[in-house]
C-alpha positions as CSV (number, residue, x, y, z in Angstrom):
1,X,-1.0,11.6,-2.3
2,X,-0.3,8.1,-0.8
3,X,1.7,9.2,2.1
4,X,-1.5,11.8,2.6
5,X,-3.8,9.3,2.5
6,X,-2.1,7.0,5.0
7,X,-1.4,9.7,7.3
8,X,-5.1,10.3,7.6
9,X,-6.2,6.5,8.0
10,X,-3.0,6.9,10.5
11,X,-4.0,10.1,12.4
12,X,-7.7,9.1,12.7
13,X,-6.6,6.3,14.6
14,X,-9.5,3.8,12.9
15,X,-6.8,1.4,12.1
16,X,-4.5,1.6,8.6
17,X,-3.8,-0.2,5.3
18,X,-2.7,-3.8,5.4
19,X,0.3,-3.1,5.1
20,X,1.1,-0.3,7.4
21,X,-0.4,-2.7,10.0
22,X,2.0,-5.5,9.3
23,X,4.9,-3.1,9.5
24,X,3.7,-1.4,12.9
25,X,3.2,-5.1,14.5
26,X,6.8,-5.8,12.9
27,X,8.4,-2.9,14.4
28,X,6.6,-4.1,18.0
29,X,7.6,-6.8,17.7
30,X,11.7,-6.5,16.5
31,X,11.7,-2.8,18.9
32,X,12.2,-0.7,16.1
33,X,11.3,2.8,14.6
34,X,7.8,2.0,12.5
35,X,9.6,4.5,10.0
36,X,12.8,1.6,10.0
37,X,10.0,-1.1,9.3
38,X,8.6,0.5,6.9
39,X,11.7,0.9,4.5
40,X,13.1,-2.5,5.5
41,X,10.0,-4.2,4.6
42,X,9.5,-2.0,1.0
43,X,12.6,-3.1,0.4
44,X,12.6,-6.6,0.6
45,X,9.1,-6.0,-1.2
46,X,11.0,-4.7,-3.8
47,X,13.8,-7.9,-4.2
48,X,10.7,-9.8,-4.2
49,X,8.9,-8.1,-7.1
50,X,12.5,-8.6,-9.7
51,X,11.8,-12.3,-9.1
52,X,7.8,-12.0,-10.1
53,X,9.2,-10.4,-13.6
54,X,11.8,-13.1,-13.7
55,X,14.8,-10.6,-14.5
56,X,16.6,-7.8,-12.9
57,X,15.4,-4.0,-13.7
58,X,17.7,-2.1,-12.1
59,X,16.1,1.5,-12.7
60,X,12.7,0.1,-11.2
61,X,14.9,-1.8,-8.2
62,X,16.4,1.7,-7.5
63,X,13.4,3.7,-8.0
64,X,10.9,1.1,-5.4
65,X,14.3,1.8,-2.8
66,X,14.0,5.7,-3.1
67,X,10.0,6.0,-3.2
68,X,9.6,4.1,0.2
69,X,12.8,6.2,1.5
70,X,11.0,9.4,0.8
71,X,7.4,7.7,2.0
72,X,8.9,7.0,5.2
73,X,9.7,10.9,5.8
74,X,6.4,12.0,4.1
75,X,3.8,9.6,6.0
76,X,5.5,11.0,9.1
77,X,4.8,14.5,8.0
78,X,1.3,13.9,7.4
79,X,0.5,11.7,10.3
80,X,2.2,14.6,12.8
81,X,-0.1,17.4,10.6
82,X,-3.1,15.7,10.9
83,X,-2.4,15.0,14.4
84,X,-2.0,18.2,15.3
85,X,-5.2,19.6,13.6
86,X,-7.2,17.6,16.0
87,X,-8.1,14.5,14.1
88,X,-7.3,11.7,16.4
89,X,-10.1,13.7,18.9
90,X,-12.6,13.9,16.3
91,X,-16.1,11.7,17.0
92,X,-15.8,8.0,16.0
93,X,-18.1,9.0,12.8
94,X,-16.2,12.1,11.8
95,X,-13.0,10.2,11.9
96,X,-14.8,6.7,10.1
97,X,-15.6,9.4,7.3
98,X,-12.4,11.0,6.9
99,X,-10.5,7.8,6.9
100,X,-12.8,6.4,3.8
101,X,-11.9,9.5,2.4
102,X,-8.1,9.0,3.1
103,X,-8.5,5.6,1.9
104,X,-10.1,6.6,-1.6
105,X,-6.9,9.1,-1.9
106,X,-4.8,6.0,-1.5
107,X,-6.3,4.6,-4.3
108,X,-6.4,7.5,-6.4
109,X,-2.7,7.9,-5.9
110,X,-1.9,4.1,-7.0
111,X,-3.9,4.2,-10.0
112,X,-2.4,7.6,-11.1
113,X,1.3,5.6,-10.3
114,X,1.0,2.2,-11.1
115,X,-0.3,3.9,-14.5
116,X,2.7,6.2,-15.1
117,X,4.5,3.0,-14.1
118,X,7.8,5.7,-13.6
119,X,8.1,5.0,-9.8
120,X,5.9,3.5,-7.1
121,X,5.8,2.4,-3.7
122,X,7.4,-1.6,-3.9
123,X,3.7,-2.7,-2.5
124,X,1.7,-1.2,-5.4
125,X,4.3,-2.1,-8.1
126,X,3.6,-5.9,-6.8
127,X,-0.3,-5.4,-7.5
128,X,1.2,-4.1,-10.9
129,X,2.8,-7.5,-11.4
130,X,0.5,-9.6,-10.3
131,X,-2.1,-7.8,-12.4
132,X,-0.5,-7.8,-15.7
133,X,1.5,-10.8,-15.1
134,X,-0.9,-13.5,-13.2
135,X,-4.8,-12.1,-12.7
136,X,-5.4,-11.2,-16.5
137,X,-5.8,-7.3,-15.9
138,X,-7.8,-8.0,-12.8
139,X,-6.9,-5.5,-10.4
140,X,-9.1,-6.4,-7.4
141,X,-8.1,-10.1,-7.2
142,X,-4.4,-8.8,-7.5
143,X,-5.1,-6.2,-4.7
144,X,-6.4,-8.8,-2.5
145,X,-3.5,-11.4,-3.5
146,X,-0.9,-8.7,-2.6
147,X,-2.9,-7.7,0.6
148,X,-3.2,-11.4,1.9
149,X,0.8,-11.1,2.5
150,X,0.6,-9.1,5.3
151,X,-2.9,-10.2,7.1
152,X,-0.7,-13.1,7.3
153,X,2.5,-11.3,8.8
154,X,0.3,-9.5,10.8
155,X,-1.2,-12.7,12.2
156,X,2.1,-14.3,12.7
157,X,3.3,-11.1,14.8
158,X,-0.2,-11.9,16.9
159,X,0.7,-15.4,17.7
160,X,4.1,-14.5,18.4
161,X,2.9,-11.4,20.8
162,X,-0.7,-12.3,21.7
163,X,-1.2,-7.9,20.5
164,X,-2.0,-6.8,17.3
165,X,-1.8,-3.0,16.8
166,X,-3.1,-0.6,14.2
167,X,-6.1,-3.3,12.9
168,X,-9.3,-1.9,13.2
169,X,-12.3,-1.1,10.8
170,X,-10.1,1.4,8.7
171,X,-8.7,-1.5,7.6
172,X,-11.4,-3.7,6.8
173,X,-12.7,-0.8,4.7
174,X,-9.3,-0.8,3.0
175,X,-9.3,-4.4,1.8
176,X,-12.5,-3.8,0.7
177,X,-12.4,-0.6,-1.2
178,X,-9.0,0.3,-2.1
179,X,-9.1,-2.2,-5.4
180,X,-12.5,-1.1,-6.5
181,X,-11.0,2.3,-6.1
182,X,-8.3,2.1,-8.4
183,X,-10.6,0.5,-10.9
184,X,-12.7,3.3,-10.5
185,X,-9.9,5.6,-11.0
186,X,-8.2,3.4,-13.8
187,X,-11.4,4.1,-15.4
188,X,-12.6,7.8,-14.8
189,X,-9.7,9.8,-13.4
190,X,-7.1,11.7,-15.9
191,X,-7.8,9.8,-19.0
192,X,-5.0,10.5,-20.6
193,X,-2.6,8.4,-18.3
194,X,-2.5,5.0,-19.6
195,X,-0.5,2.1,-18.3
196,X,3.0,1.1,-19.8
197,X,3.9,-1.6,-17.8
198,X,7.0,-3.5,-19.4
199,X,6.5,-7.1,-18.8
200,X,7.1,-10.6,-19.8
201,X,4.1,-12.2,-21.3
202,X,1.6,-13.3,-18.7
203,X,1.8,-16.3,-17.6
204,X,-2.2,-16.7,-18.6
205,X,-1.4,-16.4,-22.0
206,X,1.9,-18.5,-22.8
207,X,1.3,-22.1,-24.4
């Protein structure tokens, strides 16, 4: 669902998650594959979020590594489908709707994850962390915490290049509506999933 939901925002060309921007701009920038970006940047994502819970998980180390492997392959399937059905040629407002709609199946897909708390993209596990962890159970201010790392590589790769690539309203709307969205989801979608996060006491509530 993720990788389906970015390869619409993708395909619709009306710019892409935070994220996926700062690793297109990265791969510009270093000349390589965006797919290479994307797995290089999860996983130092991933080495980052074992020092937010302040101890090594190996299981959820491994599992972060293969979910952006596989990601990798599947956003590139989905982008090429999409592609080929015609929706990068699509009216402005056609392809504005079915990127909010892509975007809202991007946070569907965390909440259902981050909930199961079995495997998840490195990105979305550091939302996890920072919710349970740092933002008493807020979810949008840890959204917007985890997004604010790559405006800021993103804007770094600008000043470095003077181009930015993949920014555009789609990502805006993003920001905006993907941590409302998994609240929304969190709240009324599949009721039965609840969240098992395993995780030192927040720092919130220690003396």
């Amino acid at each position: 669902m993720n990788a389906f939901g970015n390869g619409i925002t993708i395909s619709s060309n009306i710019g892409t998650a935070p994220w996926g921007a700062s690793e297109v701009n990265l791969a510009h920038i270093f000349h390589i594959s965006i797919a290479l970006a994307m797995f290089l940047t999860g996983f130092l994502v991933a080495v980052v979020n074992q020092l937010l819970l302040r101890r090594f998980d190996l299981p959820r180390f491994l599992g972060e590594v293969v979910f952006i492997a596989g990601f990798s392959y599947f956003i590139q399937l989905f982008t090429t489908l999409f592609s080929a059905l015609g929706l990068p040629r699509l009216p402005l407002t056609w392809r504005l709707a079915i990127g909010l709609l892509g975007i809202m199946t991007l946070g569907c897909s965390i909440s259902f994850y981050q909930r199961a708390n079995l495997i998840m993209h490195p990105n979305d596990d550091t939302t996890n962390i920072l919710r349970f962890m740092y933002c008493r159970n807020k979810v949008i201010r840890a959204q917007l915490l985890n997004f604010s790392v790559p405006v800021l590589i993103t804007g770094i790769c600008w000043l470095i290049s003077g181009k930015v690539y993949a920014v555009n309203l789609g990502t805006l709307l993003c920001i905006l509506v993907n941590g409302p969205m998994i609240a929304l989801a969190d709240h009324w979608l599949w009721h039965s999933l609840h969240h098992n996060i395993t995780a030192p006491k927040a720092i919130s509530d220690r003396d």
